[in-house]
N, C-alpha and C positions, 0 to 999 in steps of 0.2 A: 561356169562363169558367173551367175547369176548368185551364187553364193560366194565368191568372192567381192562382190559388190554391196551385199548385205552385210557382209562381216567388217568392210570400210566403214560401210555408212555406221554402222551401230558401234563402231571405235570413236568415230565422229560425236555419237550423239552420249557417251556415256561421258565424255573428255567434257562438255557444252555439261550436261548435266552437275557433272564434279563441282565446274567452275560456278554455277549458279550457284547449284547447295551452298558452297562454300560461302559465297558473299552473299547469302542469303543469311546462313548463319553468322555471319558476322557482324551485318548491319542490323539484325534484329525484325528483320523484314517478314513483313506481316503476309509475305507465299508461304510460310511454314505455319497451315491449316490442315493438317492430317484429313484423309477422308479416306473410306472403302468402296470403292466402285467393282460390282457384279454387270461386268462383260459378258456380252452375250457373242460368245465366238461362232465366226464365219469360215475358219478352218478347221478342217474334221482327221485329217490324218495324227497320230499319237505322236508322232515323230516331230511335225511342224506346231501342236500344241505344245509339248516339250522346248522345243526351240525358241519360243512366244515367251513360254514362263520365265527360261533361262536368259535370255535378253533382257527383261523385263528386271527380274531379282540384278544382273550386271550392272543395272543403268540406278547408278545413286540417284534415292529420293524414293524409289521404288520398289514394290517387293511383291511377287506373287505370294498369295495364301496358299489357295485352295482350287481346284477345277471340283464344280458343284453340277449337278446334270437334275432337269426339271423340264419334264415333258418334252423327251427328246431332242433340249435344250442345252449346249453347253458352256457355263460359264467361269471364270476366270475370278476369282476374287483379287481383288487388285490394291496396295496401302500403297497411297499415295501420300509424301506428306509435303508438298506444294499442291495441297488441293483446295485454296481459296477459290478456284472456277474449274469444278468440276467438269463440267462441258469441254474442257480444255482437253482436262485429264483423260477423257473418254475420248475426240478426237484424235489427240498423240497417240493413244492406244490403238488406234484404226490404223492409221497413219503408218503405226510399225506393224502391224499386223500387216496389211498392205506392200509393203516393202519387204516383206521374209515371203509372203505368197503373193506374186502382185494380180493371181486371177481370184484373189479375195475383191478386189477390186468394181468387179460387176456385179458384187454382189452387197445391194445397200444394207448397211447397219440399222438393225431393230432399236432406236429408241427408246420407243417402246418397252422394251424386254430391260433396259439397261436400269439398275437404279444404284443409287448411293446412300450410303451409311456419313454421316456427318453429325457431329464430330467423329471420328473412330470412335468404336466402341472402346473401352477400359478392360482388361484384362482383369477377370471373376479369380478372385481366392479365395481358394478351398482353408476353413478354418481347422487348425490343426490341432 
């Protein structure tokens, strides 16, 4: 049951997503701040990070990178490009997380652990 309620919600919020990008793009609106936030994830089974990325990449504006592990830490590299408030970005990100496990829930988010890449980094070419 509890994944039929996840797969609503996250229909819900990729539809809300679409609709912002879009008139984001359109009005020239200065939410279109690219930034990378390393997520320090609170779910540990492969299946339910899996599920996180893939919600994640579904949801326009969004895109998982990379899952990165540092001192039995595991994080999520995360391109967001409505990331004029980071902090934002990192709550939504809880938020779903949260809602695909909701016994992630009692379990507070490392601040701490989280940082962000702003502007995004540029994409390095190799001279040929």
């Amino acid at each position: 049951m509890h994944a039929l309620i996840y797969i609503v919600w996250l229909i819900g919020q990729v539809i809300m997503a679409a609709w912002t990008l879009f008139k984001d793009t359109v009005t020239g609106s200065k939410n279109i701040d690219p930034c990378v936030v390393h997520y320090p994830l609170r779910i540990h089974s492969d299946f339910l990070i899996t599920a996180f990325a893939a919600s994640i990449t579904a949801t326009p504006g969004t895109l998982s990178l990379t899952l990165h592990y540092h001192n039995e830490q595991r994080f999520l590299y995360v391109h967001a490009v409505a990331g004029a408030d980071p902090q934002a970005v990192v709550k939504d990100l809880a938020h779903m997380e949260e809602m695909l496990s909701p016994r992630v829930k009692d379990i507070p988010l490392d601040w701490s652990a989280v940082s962000v890449e702003k502007p995004a980094p540029a994409p390095k070419w190799e001279d040929n």
